[in-house]
N, C-alpha and C positions, 0 to 999 in steps of 0.2 A: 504494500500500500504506500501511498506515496504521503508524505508526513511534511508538516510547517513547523519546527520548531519555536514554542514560544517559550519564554521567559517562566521563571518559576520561583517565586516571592510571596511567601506568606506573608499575611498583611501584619503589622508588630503586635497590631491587639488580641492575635490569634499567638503568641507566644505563651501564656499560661494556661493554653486550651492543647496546643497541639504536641506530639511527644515531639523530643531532641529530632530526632533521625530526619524529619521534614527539614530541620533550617538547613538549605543550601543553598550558596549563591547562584548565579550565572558558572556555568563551566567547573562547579565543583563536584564530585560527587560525593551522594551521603555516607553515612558512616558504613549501612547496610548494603552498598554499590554489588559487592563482590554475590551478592545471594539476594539481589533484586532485578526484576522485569518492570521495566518503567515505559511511556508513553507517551506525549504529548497530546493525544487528543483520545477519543473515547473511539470504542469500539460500532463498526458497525455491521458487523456479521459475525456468526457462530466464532469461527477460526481467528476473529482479532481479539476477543474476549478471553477472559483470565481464570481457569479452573479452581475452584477451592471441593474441598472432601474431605470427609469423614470418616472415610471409607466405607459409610453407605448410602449418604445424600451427598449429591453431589450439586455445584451450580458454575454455572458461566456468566462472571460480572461485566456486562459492559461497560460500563462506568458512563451511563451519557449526563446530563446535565439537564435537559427540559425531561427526559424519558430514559431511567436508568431502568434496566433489565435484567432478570435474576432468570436464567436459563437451564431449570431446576429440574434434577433427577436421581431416581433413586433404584439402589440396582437390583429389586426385584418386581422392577415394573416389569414385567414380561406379559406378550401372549402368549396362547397356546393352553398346552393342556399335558398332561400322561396317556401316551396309547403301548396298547399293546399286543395292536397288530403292526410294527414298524418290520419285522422279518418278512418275506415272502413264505409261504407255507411252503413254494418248491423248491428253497433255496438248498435242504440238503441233498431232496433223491438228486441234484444235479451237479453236484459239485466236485464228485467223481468223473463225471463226463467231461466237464470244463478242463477240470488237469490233464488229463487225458489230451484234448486237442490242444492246450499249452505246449507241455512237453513234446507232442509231437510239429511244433511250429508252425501251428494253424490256430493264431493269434484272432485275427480278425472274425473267423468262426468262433472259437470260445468268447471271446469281446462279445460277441450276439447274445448268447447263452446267458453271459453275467448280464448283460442288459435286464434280461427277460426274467431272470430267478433271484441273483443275487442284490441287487440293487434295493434300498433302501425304500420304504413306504412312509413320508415326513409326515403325513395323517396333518395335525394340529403342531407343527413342532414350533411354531411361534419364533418370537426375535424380543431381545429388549427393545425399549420403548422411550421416547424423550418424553416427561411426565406435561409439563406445563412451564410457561412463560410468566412470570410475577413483575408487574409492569409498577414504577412509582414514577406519577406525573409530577413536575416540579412549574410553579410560576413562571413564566418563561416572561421577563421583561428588559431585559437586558442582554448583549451577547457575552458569554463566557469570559474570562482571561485568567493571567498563569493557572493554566489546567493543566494538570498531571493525575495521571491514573499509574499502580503499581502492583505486582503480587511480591510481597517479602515473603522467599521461600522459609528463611532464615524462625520467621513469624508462623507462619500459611495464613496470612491475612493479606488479604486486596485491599489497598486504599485509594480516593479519589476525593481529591482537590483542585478548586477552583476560586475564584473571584466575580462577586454580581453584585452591581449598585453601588462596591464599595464594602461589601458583603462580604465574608470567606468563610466557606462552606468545607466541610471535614467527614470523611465517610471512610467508614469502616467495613469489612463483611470478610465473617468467617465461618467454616462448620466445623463446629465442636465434638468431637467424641465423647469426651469425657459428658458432657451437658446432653448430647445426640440429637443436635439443633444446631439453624441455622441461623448467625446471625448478623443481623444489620444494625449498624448506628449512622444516628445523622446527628452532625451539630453544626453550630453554627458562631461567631465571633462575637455575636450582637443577641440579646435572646428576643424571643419571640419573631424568630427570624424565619423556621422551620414550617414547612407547608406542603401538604403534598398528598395526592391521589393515588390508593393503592388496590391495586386490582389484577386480577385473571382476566384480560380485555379479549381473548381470542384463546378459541380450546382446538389444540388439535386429536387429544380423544376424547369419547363422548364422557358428558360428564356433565355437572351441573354447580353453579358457586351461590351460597347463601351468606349471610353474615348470624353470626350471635352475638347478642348484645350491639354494645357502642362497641367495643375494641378487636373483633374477631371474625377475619373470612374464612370463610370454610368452602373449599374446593372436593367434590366426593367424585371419580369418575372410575372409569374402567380402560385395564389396557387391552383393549380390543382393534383388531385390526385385520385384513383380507387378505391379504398378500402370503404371509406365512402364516397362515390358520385361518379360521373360518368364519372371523368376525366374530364371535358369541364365546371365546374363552381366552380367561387372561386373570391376571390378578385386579380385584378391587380396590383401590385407592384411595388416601385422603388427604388434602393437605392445610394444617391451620396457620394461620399468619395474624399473631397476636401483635395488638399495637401498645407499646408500654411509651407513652408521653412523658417529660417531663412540664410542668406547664398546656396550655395551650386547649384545643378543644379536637376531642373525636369523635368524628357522628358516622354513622353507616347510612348506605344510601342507594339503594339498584345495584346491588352487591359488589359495591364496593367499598371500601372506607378513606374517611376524610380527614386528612389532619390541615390544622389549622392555629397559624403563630405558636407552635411550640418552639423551650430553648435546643431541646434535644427530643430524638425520638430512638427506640430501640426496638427492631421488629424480631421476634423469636419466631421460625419458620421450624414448623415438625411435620414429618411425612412418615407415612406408615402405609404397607398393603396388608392385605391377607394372606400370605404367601406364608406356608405350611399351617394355614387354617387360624392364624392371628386374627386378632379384634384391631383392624386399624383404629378408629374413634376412638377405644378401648385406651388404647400408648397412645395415641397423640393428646386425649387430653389428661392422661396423667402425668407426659413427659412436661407440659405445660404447667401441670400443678407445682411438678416440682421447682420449674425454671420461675415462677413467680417473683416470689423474694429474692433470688439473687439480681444483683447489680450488675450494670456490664461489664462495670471492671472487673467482676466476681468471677464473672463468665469469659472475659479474655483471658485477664490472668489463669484460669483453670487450662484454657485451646492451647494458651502460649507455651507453659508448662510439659502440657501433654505432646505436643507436637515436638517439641525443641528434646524430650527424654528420646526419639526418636534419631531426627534432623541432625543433630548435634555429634553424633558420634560417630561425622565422618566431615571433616575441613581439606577444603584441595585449593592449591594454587601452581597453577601453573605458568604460570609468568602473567604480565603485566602490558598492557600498551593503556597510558593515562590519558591519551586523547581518546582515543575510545570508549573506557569506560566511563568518560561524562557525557557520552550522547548516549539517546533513547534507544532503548533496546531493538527497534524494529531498524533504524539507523545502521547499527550495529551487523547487526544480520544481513544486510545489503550490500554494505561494505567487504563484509568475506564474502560475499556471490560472488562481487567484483574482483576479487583476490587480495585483497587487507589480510593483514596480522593482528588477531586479535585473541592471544591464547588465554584471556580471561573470560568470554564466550565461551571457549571450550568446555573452562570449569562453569560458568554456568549451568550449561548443557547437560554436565555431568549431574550437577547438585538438582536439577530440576526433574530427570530422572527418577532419584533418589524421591524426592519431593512427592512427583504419582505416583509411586509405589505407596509411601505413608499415606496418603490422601487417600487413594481408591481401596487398599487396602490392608485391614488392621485386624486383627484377633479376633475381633465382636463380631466384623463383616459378615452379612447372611451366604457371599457369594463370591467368589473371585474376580478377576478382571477380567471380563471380556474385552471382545474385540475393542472397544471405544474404554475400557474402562469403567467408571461409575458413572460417565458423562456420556450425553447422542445428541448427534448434532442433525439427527435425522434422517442424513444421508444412506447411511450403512443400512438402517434395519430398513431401507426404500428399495436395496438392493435382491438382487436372487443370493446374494452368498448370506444374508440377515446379518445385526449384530449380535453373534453369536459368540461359542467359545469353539473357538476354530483350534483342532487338536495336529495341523500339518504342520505348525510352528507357532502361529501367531501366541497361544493363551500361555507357549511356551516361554517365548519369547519376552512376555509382560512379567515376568520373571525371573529372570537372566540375569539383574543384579541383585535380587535381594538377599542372596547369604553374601556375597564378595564387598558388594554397599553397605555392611553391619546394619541389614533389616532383615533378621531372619524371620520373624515371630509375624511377619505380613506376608508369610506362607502359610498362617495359618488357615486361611478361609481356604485355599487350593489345598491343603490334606483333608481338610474334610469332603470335602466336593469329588477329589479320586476315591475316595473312602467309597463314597454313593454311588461310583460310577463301577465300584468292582463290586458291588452287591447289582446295581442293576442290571451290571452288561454279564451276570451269568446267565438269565435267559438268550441272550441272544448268543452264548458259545455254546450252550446247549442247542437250543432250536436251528442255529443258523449252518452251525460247523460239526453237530453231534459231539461237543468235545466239554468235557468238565471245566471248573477254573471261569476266567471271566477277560472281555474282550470290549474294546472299545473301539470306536473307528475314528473318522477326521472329527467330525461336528457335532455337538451337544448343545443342552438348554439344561435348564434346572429340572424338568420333568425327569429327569434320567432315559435319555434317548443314547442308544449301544451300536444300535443296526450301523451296517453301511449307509452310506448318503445316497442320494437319487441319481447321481449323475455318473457315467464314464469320466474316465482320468480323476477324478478325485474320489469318488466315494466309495469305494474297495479299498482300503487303507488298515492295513488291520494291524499297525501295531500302533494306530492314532494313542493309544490311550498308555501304553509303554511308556512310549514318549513322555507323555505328561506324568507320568508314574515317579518318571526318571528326577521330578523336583523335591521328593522323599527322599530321595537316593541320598541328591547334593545335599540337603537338609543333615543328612545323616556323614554326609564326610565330613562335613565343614565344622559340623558341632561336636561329635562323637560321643551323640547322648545313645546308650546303649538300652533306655526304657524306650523310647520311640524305636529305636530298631526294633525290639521285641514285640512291641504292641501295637504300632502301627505300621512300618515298614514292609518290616516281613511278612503279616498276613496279607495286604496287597500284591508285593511281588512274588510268594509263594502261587497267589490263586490265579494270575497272569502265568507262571512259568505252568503250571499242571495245564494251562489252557494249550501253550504253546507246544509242551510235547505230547502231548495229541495230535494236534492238527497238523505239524509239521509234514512231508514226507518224503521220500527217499526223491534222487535224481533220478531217473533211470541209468542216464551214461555214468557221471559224475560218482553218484555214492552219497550226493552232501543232502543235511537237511535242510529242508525251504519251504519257505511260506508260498503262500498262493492258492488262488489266484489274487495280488494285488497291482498295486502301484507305487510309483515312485512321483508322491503330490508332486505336482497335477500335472505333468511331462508325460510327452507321448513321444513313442520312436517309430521311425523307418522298418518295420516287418522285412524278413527277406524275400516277399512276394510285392513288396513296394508301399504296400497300403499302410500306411497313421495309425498305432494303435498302443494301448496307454497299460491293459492288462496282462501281465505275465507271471512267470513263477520265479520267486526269492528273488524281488531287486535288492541293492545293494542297502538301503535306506533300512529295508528289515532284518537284515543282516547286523547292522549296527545295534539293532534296539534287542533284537533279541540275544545279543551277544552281550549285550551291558546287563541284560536282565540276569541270565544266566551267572551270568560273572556276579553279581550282586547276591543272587538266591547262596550260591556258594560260599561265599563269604560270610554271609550273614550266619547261614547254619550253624559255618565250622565257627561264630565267634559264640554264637549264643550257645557251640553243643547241643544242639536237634536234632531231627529231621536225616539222618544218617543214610538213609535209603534214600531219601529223595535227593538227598544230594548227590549220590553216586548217580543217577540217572541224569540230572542236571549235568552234572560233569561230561558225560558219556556223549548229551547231545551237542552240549560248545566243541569238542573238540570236531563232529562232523557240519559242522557251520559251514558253509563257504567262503573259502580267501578273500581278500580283496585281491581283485583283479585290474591292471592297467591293458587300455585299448590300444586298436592302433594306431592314437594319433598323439599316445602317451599320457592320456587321462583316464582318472580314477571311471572306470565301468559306472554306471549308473545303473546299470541291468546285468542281470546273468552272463548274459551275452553282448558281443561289442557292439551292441547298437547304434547307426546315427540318430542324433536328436530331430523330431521332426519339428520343432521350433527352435534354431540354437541357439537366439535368446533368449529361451523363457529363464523367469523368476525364481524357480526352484532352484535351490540344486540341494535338497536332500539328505543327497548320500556324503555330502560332506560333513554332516554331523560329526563321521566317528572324528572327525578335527575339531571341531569345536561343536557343542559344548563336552562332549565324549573326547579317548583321549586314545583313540584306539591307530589314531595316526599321529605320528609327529618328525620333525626334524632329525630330532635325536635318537628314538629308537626305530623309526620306520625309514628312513634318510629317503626312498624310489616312492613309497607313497605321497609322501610330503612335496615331493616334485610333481608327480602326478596330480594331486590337489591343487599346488597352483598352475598347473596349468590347463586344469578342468576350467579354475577361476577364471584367465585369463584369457580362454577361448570363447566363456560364456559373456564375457564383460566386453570382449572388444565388438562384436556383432553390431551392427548398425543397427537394430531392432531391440537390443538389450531392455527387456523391461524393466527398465529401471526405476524402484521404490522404495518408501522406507526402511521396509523391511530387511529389506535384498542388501540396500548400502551399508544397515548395522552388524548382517552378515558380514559383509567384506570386512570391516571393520575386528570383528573376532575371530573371523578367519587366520587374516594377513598379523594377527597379534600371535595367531600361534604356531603362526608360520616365521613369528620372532623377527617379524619384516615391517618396523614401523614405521617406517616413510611409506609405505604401500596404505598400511593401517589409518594413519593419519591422513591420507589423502581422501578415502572415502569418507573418514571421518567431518573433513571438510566437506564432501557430497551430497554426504545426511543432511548439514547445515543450510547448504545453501539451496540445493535439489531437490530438497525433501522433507524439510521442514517450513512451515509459515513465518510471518516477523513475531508472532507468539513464540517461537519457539516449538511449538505442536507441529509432530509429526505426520505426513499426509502419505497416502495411498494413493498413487499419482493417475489423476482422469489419462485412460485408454487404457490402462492396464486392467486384466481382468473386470472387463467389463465395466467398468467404472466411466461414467461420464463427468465426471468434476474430479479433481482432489475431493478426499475422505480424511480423515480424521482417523488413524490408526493409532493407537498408545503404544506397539509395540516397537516405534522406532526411538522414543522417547526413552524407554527402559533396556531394551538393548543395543541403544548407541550408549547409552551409559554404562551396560557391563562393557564392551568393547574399552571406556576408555579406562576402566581398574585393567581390565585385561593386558594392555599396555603395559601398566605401571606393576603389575603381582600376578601372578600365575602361581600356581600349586598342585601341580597334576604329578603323575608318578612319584609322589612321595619328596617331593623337593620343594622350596620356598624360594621362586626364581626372583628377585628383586629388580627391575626396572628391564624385564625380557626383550619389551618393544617402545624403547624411549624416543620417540622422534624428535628432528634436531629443531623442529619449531616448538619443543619446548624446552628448550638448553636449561633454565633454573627452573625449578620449582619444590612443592614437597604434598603429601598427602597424609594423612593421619587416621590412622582406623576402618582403612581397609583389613579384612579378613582373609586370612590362608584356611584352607581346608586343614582340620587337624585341631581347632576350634583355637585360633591361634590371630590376634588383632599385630595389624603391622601398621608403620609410620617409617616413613623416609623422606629425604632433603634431599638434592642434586643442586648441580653448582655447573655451567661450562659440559653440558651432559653427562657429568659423572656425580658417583653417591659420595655425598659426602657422609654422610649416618643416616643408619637405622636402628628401628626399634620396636622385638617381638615381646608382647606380653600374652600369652596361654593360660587358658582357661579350665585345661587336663595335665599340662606338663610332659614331659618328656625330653629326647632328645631328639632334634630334626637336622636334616638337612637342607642348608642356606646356601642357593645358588647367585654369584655375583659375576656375569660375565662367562667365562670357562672357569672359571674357581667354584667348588664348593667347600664349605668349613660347617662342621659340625657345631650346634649350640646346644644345650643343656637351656631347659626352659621349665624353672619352679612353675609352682601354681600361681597364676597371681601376678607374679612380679615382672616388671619391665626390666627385658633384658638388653642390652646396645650393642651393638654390631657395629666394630669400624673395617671402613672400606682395607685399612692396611692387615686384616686377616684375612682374607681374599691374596692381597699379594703374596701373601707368605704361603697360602695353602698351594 
């Protein structure tokens, strides 16, 4: 968007009213610069607007000045419903036949078959839902000046300041966990200054708004919708918007409410559905009762607190440019499209990652992050792919930083949600595959939906839910809490691994076992009779997952002392897994066979998992893989057609870090920034790619472009603590603090001129690890507890 820079001068009489962090002149920035998004003027669509959350109410502040906008959601507005006829009834007598013409390479034949049998029934499977718009009208007599709008991540509060008549006006808006409300302050420098019309002016689901009393609108609707279900199920809704005045007068009036010359006002927003049979009305007016008597300082101080015990336990600075960081954030972001140096952007970027992670998702959470997060911007759930939890990478993906970002415990709401998905998806390993244990595919909703999806190339996916499994796994390296292995880990990847050796079966030539019939999301290949086709047996993608699984169930057993037989079965079928395999054009195989891609841009590329975030390829122990991977990369990326996305760039990004190639890393990493995200900083899903006609709004590039850049700076894989792996030279000084190593192990390092000058591991189990610096490793002794310092000169000596 194209921006006016103005001036930004609170008025002197607004100095006992407004906090410290505001006063700054022309060209200075605030104290909070480094973990702030600022703006000169307001927002005027979804994507310029500024996310706050709770991790279950979400909103997007415009910050306007005649018509500020609260673009309010919460994340179990869903349609849809629970069915359970999502299987096809003929999907087992057939599935015999399907491998049969696989293996015999009559693709496009078996392709028909999966059509007709295998292919998913979405019945009601619904999409989340953007709840409603909360509109406050303001006097419009004058035009605006020094306007600035802001989100302190550092806070998680939006602020928005202006000048009217001589007037300066001060706004606040935050959502509270600890309170489980949203809220808004308005003040003002002069009292009886405060005035303003608040309302639900325009519903886009059906629904109806009343008021109670003088001080409360009440919004009740339903998330119903056509597209992904069948308009008639969804969850029921409520939303109340309590007016707390100080001074002044509030009348209700054609539902909406009226405020009038107050010095301050403070609006408490609670939303609630029905979703697992709750009394919305029920919590929304007792969350109200309780918010009554507290004060808003009561109520910030509580968000600030509660956010910052989070926020707080990760500071990054990667260098500096001072002319930069006094211009507006969208400024800012323009500048590096242009090719600017701006590597305090970068730690933004990072920290605001970190930031939707704690926002959309926190312990209490009913749900984890979908595609959009706790936020919709309407677009996604308009589309055929809905905002859903996409299991080919995206929902994986929205996760990517939170054990390495010290936010483990905002994995919470995704262990429980795999939890439901491996009790629901045993009917469909039974019904669908005849096979015990439990199965998940690409796409889900909260109803517990297992089946395949409806479509070729994507929805025959069967280790969708593996994959997502695989965020217990990291849970479980990174912490080495040994009651979660026992009690939630392993009966998850147990009931997965009895599914998988079942269903597996033999090659006929080969001998290996392999999954199939799937795919490798959402890539189709060149058949040897010519024709486009996406289904086959053991691509490499399943190869990876089932191979981590397997490796895990092992592990787990031999630590816990279980399960003794089933581990020797376990064992028996990893070692008949299939190789990875390089083609003939010296890239990692995507398929069984040396397939060409029949898009060789597409988006995917899958089977490089076992590189990142798996560890099943590297440099150091795989040296021809690792070659091979990049240059799977680098044939996929050069393509003139490359669909280039979010997603796709944060991949490169983690890829090329553990390819230990950070000027490669850091290039995409610029990509993301400039290509792929808005002047918000919000990551988009770029119009024409998959079907998309505008940019979308995806969170998964937000969250792992941010593991990509700890990935850089800490890596922890094969039992080593690599210290600054992939440090690129556009960030020669900087330092980081409380990043995490797997092994449940917090690190903090300094660099100078691209090299370390100190580090520092404090562990939370102890032990001794190995500390890689460069080609050196040295051995550390690590109490419980205690920070221990690492100078770069035991490196030279080792």
């Amino acid at each position: 968007m194209t921006t006016t820079r103005r001036d930004f001068v609170i008025g002197s009489a607004a100095l006992a009213l407004y906090p410290p962090r505001l006063m700054h002149a022309e060209g200075q920035s605030s104290p909070s610069h480094k973990t702030e998004l600022w703006y000169s003027r307001p927002a005027t669509r979804w994507m310029e607007a500024v996310p706050i959350g709770n991790g279950r109410i979400g909103g997007m502040i415009y910050g306007g000045t005649s018509i500020e906008s609260f673009a309010l959601t919460e994340s179990t507005t869903w349609s849809g419903a629970p069915n359970d006829k999502n299987v096809k009834p003929t999907a087992l007598a057939n599935l015999g036949k399907i491998r049969e013409l696989m293996f015999a390479g009559k693709y496009a034949e078996g392709g028909e078959l999966c059509k007709e049998h295998l292919l998913g029934n979405p019945g009601s499977f619904g999409t989340h839902l953007p709840m409603a718009t909360l509109e406050l009208a303001f006097p419009e007599d004058e035009h605006p000046q020094n306007y600035r709008r802001s989100l302190n991540l550092d806070e998680g509060i939006a602020y928005v300041d202006y000048s009217r008549g001589g007037l300066s006006f001060h706004r606040e808006v935050f959502a509270s966990n600890p309170d489980n409300a949203l809220i808004a302050h308005i003040s003002c420098n002069q009292p009886k200054s405060v005035s303003c019309s608040i309302s639900f002016p325009k519903l886009t689901l059906p629904g109806e708004v009343t008021t109670e009393g003088n001080d409360t609108l009440v919004l009740k609707g339903n998330a119903f919708e056509h597209l992904h279900s069948n308009g008639k199920q969804g969850v029921a809704f409520e939303t109340r918007v309590r007016v707390s005045a100080k001074g002044g007068e509030v009348t209700a009036h054609e539902g909406a409410l009226h405020l009038k010359g107050a010095d301050a006002v403070t609006l408490h927003v609670v939303i609630a559905t029905n979703f697992r049979g709750a009394n919305a009305s029920t919590r929304n007016v007792q969350t109200l009762q309780v918010l009554r008597p507290k004060t808003f300082a009561q109520l910030r101080a509580a968000h600030v607190a509660d956010h910052q015990s989070l926020f707080r336990r990760v500071a990054i600075d990667l260098g500096t440019n001072s002319s930069a960081e006094s211009k507006p954030t969208d400024e800012r972001r323009k500048a590096v499209e242009a090719g600017a140096d701006d590597p305090g952007l970068a730690s933004l970027f990072f920290q605001y990652g970190r930031y939707l992670t704690i926002a959309g998702s926190r312990v209490n959470s009913p749900l984890p992050l979908a595609l959009q997060g706790i936020w919709n911007d309407g677009l996604a759930s308009s589309m055929g792919w809905t905002d859903d939890f996409h299991l080919d990478i995206n929902t994986e993906q929205n996760y990517w930083a939170a054990e390495v970002c010290n936010l483990s415990e905002c994995q919470s709401p995704l262990f429980d949600f795999v939890e439901g998905l491996s009790i629901a998806g045993r009917s469909t390993a039974r019904d669908m595959y005849g096979a015990p244990g439990w199965v998940a595919h690409v796409v889900t909703n909260p109803w517990g939906f297992t089946a395949a999806g409806w479509g070729l190339g994507w929805g025959i996916f069967s280790t969708g839910g593996v994959w997502l499994a695989l965020q217990l796994w990291e849970h479980y390296r990174f912490t080495g809490d040994k009651q979660f292995l026992q009690q939630r880990l392993y009966p998850v990847y147990k009931g997965a691994a009895e599914f998988f050796l079942a269903y597996m079966v033999k090659h006929p030539q080969h001998g290996w076992l392999v999954t199939g019939p799937s795919v490798s999301p959402e890539n189709w290949f060149i058949a040897p009779d010519g024709k486009q086709c996406s289904e086959s047996m053991g691509p490499t993608v399943d190869r990876v997952f089932v191979h981590s699984l397997l490796s895990g169930c092992i592990e787990a057993s031999t630590t816990l002392g279980i399960d003794e037989e089933f581990r020797a079965k376990a064992t028996e079928a990893l070692k008949q897994l299939p190789p990875f395999q390089i083609g003939k054009h010296g890239q990692l195989q995507e398929w069984l066979e040396d397939f060409d891609e029949a898009v060789p841009g597409h988006r995917h590329m899958s089977h490089l998992m076992g590189l990142y975030p798996e560890h099943q390829i590297s440099p150091a122990a795989t040296p021809a893989l690792a070659t091979a991977a990049r240059i799977t990369i680098e044939r996929r990326i050069s393509q003139t057609n490359w669909e280039d996305s979010e997603w796709t760039r944060a991949n490169l990004v983690n890829f090329y870090a553990r390819l230990l190639d950070g000027e490669s890393a850091h290039k995409h990493f610029v990509g993301l920034l400039s290509s792929a995200a808005e002047d918000s900083l919000l990551a988009y899903s770029r119009g024409g790619v998959a079907g998309a006609e505008s940019n979308i709004f995806s969170l998964d590039g937000n969250t792992a472009g941010a593991a990509g850049v700890a990935e850089m700076l800490l890596q922890s894989q094969a039992d080593e603590i690599h210290l600054l792996p992939a440090l690129p030279s556009a960030w020669p000084q900087g330092s980081i603090k409380g990043l995490c190593a797997r092994g449940g192990i917090e690190v903090s390092m300094a660099w100078t001129d691209g090299k370390l000058i100190s580090a520092s591991l404090k562990s939370k189990r102890g032990g001794t690890h190995s500390v890689r610096y460069g080609a050196s490793v040295v051995k550390v002794a690590l109490p419980i507890g205690r920070e221990v310092k690492v100078s770069p000169t035991q490196f030279h000596r080792a």
